[in-house]
DRENDRENKE-672330 format. One record per residue: residue number from 1; chain; y, z, x of N, C-alpha, C, O, CB in turn; residue in three letters. Coordinates in Angstrom, 3 decimals. Glycine has a CB too. Example, Ala and Ser with C-alpha at 12.3 -4.5 7.8 and 13.67 -1.06 7.14 Angstrom:
# residues 2
seq;mol;npy;npz;npx;capy;capz;capx;cpy;cpz;cpx;opy;opz;opx;cbpy;cbpz;cbpx;type
1;A;-5.690;7.800;13.190;-4.500;7.800;12.300;-3.300;7.800;13.200;-3.319;8.465;14.236;-4.473;9.046;11.308;ALA
2;A;-2.250;7.080;12.850;-1.060;7.140;13.670;0.030;7.870;12.900;1.138;8.039;13.409;-0.598;5.725;14.084;SER
***
This chain:
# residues 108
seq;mol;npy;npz;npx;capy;capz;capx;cpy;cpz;cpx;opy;opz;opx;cbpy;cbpz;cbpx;type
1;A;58.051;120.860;90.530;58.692;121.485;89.389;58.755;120.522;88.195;58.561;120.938;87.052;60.098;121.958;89.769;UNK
2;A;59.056;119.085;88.490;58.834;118.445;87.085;57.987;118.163;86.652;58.044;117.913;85.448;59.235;117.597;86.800;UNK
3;A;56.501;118.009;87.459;55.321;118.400;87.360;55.470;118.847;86.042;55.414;118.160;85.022;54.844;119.294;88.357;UNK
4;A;55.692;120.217;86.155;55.065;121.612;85.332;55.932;121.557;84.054;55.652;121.975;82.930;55.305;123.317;86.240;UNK
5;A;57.324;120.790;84.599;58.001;120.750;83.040;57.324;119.745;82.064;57.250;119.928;80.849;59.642;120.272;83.095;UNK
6;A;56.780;118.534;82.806;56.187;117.629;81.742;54.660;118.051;81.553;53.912;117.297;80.931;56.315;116.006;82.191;UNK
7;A;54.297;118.985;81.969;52.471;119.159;81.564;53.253;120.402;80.274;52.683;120.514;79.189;50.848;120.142;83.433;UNK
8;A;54.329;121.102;80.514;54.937;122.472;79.332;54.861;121.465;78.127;54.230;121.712;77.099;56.980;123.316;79.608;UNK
9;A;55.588;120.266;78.359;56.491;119.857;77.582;55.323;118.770;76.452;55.579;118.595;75.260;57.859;119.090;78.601;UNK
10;A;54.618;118.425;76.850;53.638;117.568;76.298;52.687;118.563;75.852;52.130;118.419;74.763;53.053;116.492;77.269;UNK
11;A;52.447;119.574;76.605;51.125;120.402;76.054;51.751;121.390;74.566;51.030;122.090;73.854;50.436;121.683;77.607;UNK
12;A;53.458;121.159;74.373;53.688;121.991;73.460;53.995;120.621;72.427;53.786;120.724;71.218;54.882;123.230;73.832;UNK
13;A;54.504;119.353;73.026;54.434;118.291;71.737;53.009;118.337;71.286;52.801;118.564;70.094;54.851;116.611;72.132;UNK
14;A;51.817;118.114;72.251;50.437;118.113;71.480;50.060;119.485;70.679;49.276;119.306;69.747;49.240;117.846;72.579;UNK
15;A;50.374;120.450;70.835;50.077;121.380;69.819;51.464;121.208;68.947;51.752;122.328;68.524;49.733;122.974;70.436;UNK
16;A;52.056;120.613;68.684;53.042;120.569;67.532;52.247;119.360;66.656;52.014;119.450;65.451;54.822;120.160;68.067;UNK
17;A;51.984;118.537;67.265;51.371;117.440;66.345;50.087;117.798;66.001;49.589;117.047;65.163;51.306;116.057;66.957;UNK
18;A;49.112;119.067;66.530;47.977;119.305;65.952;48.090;120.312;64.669;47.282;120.550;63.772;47.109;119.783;66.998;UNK
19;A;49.463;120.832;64.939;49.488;121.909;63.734;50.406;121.683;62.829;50.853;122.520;62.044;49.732;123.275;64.118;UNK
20;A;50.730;120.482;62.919;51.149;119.246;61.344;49.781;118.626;60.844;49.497;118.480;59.655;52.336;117.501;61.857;UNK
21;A;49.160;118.362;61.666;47.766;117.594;61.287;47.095;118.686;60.409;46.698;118.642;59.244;46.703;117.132;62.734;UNK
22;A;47.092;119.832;61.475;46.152;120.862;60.912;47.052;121.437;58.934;46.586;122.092;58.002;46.128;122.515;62.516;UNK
23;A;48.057;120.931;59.085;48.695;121.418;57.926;48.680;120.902;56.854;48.648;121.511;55.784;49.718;121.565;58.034;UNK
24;A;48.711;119.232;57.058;48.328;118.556;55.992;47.052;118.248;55.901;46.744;117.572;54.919;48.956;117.567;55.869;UNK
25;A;45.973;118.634;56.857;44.889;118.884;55.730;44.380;119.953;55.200;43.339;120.015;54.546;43.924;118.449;55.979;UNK
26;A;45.433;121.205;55.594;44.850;122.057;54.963;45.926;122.090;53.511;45.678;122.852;52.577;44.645;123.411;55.935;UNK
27;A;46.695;121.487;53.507;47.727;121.057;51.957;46.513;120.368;51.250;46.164;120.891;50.192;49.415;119.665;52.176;UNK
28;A;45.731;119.134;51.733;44.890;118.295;50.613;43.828;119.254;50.499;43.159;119.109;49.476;44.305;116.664;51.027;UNK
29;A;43.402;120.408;51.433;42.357;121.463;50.758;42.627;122.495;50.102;41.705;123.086;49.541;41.614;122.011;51.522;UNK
30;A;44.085;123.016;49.999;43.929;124.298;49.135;43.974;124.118;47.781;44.408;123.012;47.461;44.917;125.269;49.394;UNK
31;A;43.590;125.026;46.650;42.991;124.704;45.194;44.266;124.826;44.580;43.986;124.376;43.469;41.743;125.750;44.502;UNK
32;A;45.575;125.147;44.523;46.369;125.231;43.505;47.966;124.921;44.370;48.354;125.037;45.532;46.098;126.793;42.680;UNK
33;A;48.290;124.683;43.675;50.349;124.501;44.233;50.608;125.092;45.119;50.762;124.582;46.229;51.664;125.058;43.335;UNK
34;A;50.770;126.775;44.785;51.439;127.645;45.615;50.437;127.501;47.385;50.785;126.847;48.368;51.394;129.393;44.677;UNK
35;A;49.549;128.116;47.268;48.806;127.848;48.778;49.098;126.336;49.511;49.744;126.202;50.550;47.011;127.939;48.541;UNK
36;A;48.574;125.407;48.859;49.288;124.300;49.455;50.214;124.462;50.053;50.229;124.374;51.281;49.636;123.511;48.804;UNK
37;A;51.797;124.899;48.937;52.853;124.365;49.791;52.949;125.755;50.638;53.858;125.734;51.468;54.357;123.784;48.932;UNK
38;A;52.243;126.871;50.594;52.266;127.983;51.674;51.772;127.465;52.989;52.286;127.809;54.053;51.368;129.225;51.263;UNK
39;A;50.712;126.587;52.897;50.073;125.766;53.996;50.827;125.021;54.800;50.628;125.384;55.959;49.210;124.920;53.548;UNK
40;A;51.864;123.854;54.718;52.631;122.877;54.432;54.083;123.700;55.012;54.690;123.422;56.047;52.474;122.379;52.761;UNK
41;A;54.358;124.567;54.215;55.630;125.502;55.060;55.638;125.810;56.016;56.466;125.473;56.862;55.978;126.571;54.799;UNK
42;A;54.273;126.898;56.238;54.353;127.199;57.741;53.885;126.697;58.632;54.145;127.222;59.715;54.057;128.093;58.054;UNK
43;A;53.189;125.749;58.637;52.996;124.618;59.655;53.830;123.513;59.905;54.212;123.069;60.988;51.944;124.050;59.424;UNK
44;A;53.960;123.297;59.263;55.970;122.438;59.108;56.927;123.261;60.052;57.533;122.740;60.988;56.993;122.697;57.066;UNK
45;A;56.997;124.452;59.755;57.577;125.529;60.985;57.342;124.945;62.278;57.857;124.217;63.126;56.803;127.063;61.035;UNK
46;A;56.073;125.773;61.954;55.318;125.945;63.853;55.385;124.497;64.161;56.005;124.233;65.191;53.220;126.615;64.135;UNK
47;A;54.934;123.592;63.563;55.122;122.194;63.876;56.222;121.983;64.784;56.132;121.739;65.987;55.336;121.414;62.689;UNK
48;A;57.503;122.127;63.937;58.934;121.436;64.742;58.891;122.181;65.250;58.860;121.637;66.354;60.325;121.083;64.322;UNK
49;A;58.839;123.570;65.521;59.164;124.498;66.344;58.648;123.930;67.983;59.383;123.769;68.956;58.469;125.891;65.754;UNK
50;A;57.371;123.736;67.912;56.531;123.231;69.199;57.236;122.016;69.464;57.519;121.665;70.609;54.840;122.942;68.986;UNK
51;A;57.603;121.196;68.174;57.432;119.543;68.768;59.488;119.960;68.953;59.523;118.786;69.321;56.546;117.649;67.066;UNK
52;A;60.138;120.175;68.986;61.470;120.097;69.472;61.625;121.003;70.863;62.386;120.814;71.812;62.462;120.598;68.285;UNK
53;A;60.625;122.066;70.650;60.657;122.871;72.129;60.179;122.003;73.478;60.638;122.120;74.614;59.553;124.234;72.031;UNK
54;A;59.013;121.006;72.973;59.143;120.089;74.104;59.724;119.225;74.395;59.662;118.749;75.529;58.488;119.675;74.344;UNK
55;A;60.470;118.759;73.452;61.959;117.447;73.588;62.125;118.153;74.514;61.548;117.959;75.584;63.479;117.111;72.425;UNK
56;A;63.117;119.327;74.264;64.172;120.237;75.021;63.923;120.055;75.944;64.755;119.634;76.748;64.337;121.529;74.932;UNK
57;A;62.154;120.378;76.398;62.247;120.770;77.433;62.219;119.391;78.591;62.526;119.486;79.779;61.219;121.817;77.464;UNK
58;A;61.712;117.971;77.799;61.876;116.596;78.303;63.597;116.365;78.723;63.858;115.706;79.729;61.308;115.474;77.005;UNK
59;A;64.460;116.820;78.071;65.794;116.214;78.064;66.477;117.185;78.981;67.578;116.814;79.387;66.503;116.061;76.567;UNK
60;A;65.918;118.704;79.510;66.582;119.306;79.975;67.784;119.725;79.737;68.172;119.692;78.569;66.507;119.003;80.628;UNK
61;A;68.544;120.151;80.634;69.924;121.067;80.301;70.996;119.931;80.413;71.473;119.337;81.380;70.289;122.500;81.537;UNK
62;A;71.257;119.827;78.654;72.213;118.578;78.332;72.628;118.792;77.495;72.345;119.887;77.008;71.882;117.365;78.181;UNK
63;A;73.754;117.727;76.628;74.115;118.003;75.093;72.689;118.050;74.384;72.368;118.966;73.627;75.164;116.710;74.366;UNK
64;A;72.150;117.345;74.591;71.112;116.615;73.708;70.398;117.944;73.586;70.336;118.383;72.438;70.171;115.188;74.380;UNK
65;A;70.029;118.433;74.231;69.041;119.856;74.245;69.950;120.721;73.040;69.408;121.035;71.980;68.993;120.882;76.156;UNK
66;A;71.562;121.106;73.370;72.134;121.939;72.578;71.919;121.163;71.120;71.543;121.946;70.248;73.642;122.247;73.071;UNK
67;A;72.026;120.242;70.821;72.437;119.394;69.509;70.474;119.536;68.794;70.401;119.626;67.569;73.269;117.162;70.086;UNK
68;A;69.311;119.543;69.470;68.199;119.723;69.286;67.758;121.339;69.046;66.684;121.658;68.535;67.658;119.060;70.314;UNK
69;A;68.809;122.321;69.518;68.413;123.473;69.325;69.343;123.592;67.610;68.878;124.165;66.625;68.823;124.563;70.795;UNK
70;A;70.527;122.977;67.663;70.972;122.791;66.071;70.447;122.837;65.299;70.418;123.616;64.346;71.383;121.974;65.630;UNK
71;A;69.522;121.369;65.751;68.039;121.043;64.225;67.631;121.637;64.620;68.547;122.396;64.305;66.964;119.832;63.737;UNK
72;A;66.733;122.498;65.367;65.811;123.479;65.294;66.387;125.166;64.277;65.796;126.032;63.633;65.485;123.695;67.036;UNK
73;A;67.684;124.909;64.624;68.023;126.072;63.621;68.150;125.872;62.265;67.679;126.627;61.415;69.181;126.647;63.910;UNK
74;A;68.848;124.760;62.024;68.699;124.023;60.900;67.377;124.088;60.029;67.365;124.495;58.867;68.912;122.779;61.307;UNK
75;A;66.318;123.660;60.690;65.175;123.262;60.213;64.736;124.653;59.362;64.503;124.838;58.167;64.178;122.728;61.430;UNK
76;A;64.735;125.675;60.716;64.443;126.828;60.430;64.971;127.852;59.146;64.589;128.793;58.450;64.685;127.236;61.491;UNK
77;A;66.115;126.960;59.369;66.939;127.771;57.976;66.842;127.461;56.645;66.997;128.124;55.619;68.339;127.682;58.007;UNK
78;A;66.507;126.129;56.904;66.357;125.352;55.243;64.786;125.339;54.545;64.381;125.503;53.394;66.818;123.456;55.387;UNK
79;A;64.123;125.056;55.853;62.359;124.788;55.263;62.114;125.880;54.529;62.037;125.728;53.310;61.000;124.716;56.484;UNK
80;A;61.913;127.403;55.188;61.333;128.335;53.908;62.289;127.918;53.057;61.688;127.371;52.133;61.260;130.090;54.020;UNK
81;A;63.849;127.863;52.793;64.591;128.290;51.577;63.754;126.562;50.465;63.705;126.383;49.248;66.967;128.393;52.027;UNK
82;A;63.398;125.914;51.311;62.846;124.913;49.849;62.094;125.075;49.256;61.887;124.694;48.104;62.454;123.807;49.830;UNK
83;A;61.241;125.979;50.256;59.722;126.450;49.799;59.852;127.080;48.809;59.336;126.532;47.835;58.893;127.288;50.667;UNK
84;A;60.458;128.279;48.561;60.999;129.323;48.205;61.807;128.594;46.974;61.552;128.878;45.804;61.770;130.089;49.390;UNK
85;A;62.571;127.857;47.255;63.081;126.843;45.617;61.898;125.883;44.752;62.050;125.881;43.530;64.417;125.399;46.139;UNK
86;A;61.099;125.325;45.132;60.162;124.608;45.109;59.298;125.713;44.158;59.166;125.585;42.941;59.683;124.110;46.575;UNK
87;A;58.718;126.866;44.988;57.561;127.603;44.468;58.749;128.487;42.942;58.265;128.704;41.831;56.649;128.933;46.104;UNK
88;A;59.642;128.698;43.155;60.331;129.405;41.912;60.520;128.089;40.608;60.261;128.308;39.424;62.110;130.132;42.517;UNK
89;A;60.963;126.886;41.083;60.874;125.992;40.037;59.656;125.530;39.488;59.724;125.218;38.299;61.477;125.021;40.351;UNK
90;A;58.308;125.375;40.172;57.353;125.517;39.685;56.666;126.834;39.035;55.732;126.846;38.235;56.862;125.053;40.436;UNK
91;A;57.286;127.818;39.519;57.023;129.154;38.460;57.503;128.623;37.268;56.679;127.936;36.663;57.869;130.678;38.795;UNK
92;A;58.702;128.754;36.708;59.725;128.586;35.604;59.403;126.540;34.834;59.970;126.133;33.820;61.721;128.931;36.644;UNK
93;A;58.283;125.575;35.789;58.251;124.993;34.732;56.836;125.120;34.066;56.280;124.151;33.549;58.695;123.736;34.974;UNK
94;A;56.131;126.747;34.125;54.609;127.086;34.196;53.964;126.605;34.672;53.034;126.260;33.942;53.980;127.143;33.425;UNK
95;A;53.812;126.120;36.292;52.500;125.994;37.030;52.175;127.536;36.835;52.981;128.417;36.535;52.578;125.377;38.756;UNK
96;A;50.705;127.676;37.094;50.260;128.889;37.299;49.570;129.444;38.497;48.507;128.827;38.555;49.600;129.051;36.425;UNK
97;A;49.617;130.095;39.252;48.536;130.411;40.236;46.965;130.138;40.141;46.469;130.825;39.248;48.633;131.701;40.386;UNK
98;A;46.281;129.538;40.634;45.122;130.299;40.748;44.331;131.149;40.239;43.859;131.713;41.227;45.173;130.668;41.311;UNK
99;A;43.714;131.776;38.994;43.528;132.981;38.538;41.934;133.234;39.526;41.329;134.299;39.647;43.523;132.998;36.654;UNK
100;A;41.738;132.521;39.842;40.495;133.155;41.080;40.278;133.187;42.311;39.314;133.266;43.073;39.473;132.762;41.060;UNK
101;A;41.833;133.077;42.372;41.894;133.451;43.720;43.069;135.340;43.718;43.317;136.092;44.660;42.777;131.721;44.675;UNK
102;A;43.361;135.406;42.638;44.439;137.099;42.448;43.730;137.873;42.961;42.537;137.596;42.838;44.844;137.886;40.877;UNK
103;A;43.988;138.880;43.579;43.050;140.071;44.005;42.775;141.308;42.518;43.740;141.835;41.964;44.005;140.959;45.536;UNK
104;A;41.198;141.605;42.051;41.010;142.246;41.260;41.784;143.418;41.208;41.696;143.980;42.299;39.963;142.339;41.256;UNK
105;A;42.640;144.157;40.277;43.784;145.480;40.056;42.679;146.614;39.838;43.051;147.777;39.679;45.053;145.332;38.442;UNK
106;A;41.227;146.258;39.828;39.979;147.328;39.269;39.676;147.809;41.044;39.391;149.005;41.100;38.169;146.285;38.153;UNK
107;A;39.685;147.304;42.060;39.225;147.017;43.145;40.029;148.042;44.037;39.532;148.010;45.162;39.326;145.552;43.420;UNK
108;A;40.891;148.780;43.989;41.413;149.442;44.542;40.709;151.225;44.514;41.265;152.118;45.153;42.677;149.073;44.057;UNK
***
């Protein structure tokens, strides 16, 4: 049985650290602000999401697990809302989107 908890628990830290990797390079490839930090958000998510689900599951049924599901709610609660502050303050100091990446309004 602890076997299987440490092959869970590592196989979900290694996909947490591949889909931070995978996030910041897809932040240094997308062409304008907003996609970036759309990139960067939700892999930042899924990231901690994976990489604290396998703490948990390393530390087992303890404080430490409850106090790790905290930051995990935490995390969860604040990351979009920065995104979401971040992408509105860069609206309002005129970054602009992309104009070739908008979907054509003729195209429908």
């Amino acid at each position: 049985m602890a076997l299987a908890l440490d092959i869970a628990s590592w196989a979900l830290l290694t996909l947490g650290g591949l889909a931070m990797l995978v996030g910041g390079i897809g932040a240094l490839r997308m062409p304008d602000l907003y996609t970036r930090m759309h990139a960067a958000g939700v892999t930042d998510s899924m990231g901690a999401i994976l990489v604290i689900a396998g703490i948990m599951l390393q530390a087992g049924l303890s404080l430490a697990t409850i106090k790790l599901g905290l930051i995990l709610l935490f995390l969860l609660l604040t990351s979009p809302t920065a995104s979401n502050a971040l992408a509105a303050a860069a609206l309002v100091a005129g970054a602009k989107p992309d104009a070739k990446r908008q979907p054509d309004d003729n195209s429908a």
